[in-house]
C-alpha positions as CSV (number, residue, x, y, z in Angstrom):
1,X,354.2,62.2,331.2
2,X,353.0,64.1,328.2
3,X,351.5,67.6,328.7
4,X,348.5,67.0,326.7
5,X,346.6,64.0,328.9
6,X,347.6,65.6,332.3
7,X,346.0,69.3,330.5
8,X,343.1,67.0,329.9
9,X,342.5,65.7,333.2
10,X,342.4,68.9,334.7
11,X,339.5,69.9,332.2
12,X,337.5,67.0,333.4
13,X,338.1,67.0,337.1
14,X,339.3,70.0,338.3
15,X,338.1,111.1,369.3
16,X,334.8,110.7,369.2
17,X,331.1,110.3,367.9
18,X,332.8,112.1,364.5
19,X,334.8,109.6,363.9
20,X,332.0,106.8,364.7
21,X,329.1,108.6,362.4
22,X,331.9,109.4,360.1
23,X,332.9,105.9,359.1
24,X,329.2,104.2,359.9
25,X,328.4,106.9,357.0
26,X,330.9,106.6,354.7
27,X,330.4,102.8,354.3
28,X,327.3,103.5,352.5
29,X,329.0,105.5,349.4
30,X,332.0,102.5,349.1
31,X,330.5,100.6,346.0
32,X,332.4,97.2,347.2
33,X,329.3,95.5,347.2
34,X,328.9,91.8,348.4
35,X,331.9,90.0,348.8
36,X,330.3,86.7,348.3
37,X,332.5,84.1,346.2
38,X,330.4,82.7,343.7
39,X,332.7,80.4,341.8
40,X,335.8,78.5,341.7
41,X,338.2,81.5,341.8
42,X,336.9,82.6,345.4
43,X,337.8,85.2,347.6
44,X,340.2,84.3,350.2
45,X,339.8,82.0,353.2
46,X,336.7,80.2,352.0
47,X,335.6,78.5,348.2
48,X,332.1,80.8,349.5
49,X,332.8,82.9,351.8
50,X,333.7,86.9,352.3
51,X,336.8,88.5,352.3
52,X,338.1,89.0,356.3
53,X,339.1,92.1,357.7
54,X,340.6,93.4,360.5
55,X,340.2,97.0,361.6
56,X,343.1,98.9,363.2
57,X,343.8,101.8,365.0
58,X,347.1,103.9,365.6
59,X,347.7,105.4,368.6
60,X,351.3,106.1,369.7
61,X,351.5,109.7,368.1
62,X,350.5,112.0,371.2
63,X,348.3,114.2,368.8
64,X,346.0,110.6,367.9
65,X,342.8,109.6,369.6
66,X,344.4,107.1,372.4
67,X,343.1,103.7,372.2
68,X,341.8,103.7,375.8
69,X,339.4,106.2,375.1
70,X,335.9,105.0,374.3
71,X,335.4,107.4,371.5
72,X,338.2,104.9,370.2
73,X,336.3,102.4,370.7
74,X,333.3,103.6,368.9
75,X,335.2,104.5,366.0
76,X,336.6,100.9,365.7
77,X,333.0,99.7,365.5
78,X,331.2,102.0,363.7
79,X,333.6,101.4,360.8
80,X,333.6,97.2,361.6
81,X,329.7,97.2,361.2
82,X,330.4,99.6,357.8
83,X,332.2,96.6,356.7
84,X,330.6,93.5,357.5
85,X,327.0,95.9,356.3
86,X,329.7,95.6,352.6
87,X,329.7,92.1,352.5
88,X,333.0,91.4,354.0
89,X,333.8,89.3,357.2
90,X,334.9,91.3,359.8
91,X,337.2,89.7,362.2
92,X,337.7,91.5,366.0
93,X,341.1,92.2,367.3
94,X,339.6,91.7,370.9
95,X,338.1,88.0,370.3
96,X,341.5,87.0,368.7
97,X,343.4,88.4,370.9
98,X,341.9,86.7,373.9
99,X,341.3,83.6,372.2
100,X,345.1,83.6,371.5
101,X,346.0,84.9,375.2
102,X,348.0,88.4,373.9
103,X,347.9,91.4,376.2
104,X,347.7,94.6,373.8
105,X,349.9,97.3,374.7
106,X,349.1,101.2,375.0
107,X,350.4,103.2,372.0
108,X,350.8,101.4,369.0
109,X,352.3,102.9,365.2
110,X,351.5,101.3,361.7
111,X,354.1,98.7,362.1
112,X,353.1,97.1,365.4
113,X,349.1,97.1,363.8
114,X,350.7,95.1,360.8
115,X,352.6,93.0,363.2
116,X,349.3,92.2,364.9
117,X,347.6,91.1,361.3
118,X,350.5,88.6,360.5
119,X,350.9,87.3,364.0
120,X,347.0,86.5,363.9
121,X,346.9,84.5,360.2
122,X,350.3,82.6,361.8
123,X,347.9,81.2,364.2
124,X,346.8,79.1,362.1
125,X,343.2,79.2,363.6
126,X,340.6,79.7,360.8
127,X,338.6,82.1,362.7
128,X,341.7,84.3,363.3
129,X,342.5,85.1,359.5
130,X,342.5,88.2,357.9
131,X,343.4,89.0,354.5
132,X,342.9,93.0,354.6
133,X,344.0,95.6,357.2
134,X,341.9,98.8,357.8
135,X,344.2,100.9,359.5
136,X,342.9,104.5,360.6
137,X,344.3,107.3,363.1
138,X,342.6,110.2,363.8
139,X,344.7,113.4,364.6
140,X,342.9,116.0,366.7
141,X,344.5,119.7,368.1
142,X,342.2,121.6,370.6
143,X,343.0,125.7,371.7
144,X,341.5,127.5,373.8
145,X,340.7,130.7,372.6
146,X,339.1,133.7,374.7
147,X,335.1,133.1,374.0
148,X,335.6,129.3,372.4
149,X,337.2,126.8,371.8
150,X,338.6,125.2,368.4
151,X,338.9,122.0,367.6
152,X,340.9,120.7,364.6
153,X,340.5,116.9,363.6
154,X,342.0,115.4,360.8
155,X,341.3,111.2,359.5
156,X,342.9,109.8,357.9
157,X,344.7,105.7,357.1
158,X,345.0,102.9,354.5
159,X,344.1,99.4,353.6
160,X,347.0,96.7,353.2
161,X,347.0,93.4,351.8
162,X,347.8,91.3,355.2
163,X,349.0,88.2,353.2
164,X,350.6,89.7,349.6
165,X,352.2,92.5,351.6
166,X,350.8,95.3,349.3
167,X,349.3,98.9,349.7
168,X,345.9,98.9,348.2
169,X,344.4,102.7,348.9
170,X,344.7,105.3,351.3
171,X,342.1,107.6,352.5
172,X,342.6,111.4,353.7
173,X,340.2,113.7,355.0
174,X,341.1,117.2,354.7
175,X,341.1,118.7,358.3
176,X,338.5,119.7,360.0
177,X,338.0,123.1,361.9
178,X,335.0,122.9,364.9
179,X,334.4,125.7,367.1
180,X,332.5,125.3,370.4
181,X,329.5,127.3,372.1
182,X,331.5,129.6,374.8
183,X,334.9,128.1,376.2
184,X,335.0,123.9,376.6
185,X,338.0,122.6,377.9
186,X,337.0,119.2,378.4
187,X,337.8,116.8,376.0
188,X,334.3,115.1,375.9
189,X,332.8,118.4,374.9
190,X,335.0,119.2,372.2
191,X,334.0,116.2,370.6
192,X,330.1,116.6,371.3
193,X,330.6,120.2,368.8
194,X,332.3,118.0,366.3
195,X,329.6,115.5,365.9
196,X,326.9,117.5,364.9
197,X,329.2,118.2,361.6
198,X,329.7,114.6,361.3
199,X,327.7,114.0,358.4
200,X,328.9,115.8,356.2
201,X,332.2,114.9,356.6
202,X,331.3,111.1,356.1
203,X,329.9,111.5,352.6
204,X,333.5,113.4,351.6
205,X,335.2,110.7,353.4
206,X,332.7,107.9,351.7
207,X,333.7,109.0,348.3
208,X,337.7,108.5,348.7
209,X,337.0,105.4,350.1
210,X,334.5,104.6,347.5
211,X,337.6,105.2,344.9
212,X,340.2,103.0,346.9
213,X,338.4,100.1,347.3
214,X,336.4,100.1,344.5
215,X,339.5,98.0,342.9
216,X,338.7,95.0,345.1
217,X,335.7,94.1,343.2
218,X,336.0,92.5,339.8
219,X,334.5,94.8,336.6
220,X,330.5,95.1,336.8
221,X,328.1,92.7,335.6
222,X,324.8,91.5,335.9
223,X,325.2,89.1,338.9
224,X,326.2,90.2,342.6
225,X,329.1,92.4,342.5
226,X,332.0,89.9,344.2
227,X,335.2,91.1,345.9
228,X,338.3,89.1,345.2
229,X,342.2,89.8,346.1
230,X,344.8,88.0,344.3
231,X,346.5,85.9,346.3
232,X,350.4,85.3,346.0
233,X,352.1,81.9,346.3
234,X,355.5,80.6,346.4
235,X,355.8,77.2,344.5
236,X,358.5,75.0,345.2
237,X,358.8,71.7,343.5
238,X,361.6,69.3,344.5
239,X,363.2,66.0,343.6
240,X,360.4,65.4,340.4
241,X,361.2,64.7,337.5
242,X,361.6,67.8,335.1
243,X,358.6,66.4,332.5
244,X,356.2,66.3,335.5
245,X,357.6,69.4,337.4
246,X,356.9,71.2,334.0
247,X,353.6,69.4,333.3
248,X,352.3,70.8,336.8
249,X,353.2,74.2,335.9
250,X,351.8,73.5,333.0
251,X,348.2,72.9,334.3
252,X,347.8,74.8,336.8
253,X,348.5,78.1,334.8
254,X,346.3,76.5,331.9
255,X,343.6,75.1,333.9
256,X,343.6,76.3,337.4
257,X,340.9,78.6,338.5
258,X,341.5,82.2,339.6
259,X,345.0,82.0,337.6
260,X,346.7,85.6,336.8
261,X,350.4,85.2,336.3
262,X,353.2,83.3,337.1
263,X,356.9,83.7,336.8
264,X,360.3,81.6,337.8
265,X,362.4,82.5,340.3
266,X,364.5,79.5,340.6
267,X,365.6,76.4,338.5
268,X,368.0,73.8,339.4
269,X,368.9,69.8,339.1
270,X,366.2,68.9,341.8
271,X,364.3,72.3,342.5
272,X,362.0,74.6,341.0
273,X,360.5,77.5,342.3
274,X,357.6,80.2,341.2
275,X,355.6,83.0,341.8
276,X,352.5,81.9,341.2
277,X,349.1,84.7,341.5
278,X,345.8,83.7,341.6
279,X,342.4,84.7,343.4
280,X,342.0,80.9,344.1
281,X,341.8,80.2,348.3
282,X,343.8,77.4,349.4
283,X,341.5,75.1,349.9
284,X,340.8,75.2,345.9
285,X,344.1,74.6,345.1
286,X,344.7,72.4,347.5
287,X,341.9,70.2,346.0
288,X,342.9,70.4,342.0
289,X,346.4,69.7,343.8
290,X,345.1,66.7,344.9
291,X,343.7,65.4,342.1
292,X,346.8,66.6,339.0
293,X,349.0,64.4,341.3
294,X,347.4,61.6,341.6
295,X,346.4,61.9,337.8
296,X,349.8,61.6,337.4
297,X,350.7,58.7,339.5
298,X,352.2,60.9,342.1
299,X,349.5,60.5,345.1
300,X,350.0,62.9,347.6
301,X,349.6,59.9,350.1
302,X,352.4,57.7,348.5
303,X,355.2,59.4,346.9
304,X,354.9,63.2,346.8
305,X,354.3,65.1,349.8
306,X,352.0,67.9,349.4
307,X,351.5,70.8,351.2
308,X,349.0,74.0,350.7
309,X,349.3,77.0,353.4
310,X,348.4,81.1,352.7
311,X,351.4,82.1,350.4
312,X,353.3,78.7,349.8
313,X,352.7,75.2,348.2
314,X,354.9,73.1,348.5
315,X,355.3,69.9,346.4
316,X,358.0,67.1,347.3
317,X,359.1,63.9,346.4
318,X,359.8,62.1,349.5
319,X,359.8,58.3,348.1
320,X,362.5,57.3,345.7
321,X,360.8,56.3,342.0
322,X,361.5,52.7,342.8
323,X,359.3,52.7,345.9
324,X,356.6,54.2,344.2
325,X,353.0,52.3,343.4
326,X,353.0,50.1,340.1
327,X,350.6,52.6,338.7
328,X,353.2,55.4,339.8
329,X,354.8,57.7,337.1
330,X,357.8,60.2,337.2
């Protein structure tokens, strides 16, 4: 099939209270914005919906604020309601892991918090996916001296792309240096003499974070400010023909919305296989999918077998030409 008519069709139809009234604080100075999806190209999981996140915490190193403590606790929800106060959809490792029946373990590095963001999107439950990782640790040293007691607390972590596997900003508070009214040995104390500095630690911390996010939203303009990722897809096309394996490329990096790059990776007799980047969600490719191929004669519920997941499309020919509807082509 010629490239111009199927080009055309797609025109027409296609440690403590520091660490909670640090992050609560520093939410205010990220300039994110609203992560609302206001056209086509949309932010991930949803044609109109936010971005998701999942907030972390690491806690294996014997110098971090341990998990089980509810200053933990705090910190993981002070910074959650920073979040979803940004615009983005904050999703709770306690629902999912409940709803999914995990048990968490005590002591957890950056790997095994990574581990927990791909094992929740291969759920494949809607309410479960994330498409960026907070992931914090907060590092804290305590000596008793003769007439006080110093603390030292340093925060510090990163945001990761949970589905195109990249870095995208770290943050890094310079440590911290609290000394105590008389001698306080107990942890719970210590971390009552750091809160009342918490403040101004937040708006440092706000600013860096203000930098490393600032990337997720698209250049300023009169509208909403709108936070989009780019998502990356593997395309594999097998057993078409090479005029229409060529004329879907051909559309979908002409046409497509959310389209950024795309490059080859493989090419052989009956297979084909790209890179393909866009900020396009699933769902809206899955839909301009739909209608290219059957456009082309090559209906998703006849012939070709289509499929559309996080990271992959897939499309197949599964019904020799021959066996394919009179108004088939390819």
């Amino acid at each position: 099939m010629p490239l111009g008519p199927v080009t055309a069709m797609a025109s027409r139809g296609l440690i403590s209270a520091f660490g909670a009234a640090l992050l609560m604080s520093c939410a205010s100075a990220v300039a994110v914005g609203r992560a609302e999806d206001r056209g086509s190209g949309g932010a991930y999981g949803s044609r109109e919906g936010p971005i998701p996140v999942l907030v972390l915490g690491e806690d294996r190193d014997p110098d971090t604020l341990p998990r089980h403590d509810p200053a933990f606790r705090r910190v993981v929800a002070e910074l959650q309601a920073a979040m979803d106060r940004r615009g983005f959809r904050v999703v709770d490792e306690d629902a999912v892991a409940a709803g999914l029946g995990w048990r968490r373990p005590e002591g957890r590095d950056r790997l095994d918090l990574l581990e927990v963001a791909k094992l929740a999107n291969a759920s494949e439950r809607g309410a479960d996916r994330v498409r960026a990782v907070v992931l914090f640790r907060i590092e804290g040293s305590v000596t008793d001296l003769a007439y006080t007691t110093r603390v030292e607390l340093h925060l510090s972590g990163d945001i990761v792309d949970a589905v195109g596997n990249r870095f995208l900003g770290g943050f890094d508070l310079p440590a911290e240096t609290v000394s105590t009214a008389g001698r306080c040995r107990a942890y719970a104390c210590a971390s009552q003499a750091v809160a009342a500095r918490a403040q101004d630690l937040a708006t440092e911390l706000g600013a860096v974070l203000a930098t490393k996010l600032a990337h997720l939203a698209p250049p300023a303009s009169s509208g909403p400010v709108v936070a989009q990722l780019d998502g990356v897809y593997t395309v594999t096309i097998r057993h078409l023909a090479p005029e229409n394996a060529m004329a879907i490329v051909d559309v979908m990096t002409r046409e497509f919305p959310g389209y950024r790059s795309h490059a080859l990776i493989r090419r052989g007799a009956a297979l084909r296989r790209y890179e393909y980047v866009t900020t396009a969600d699933p769902a809206t490719l899955e839909r301009w999918l739909t209608l290219l191929l059957v456009d082309m004669g090559l209906d998703p519920a006849g012939p070709v077998a289509l499929s559309v997941r996080p990271g992959e499309i897939r499309i197949e020919r599964v019904l020799p030409p021959d066996s394919a509807r009179p108004a088939g082509g390819g």
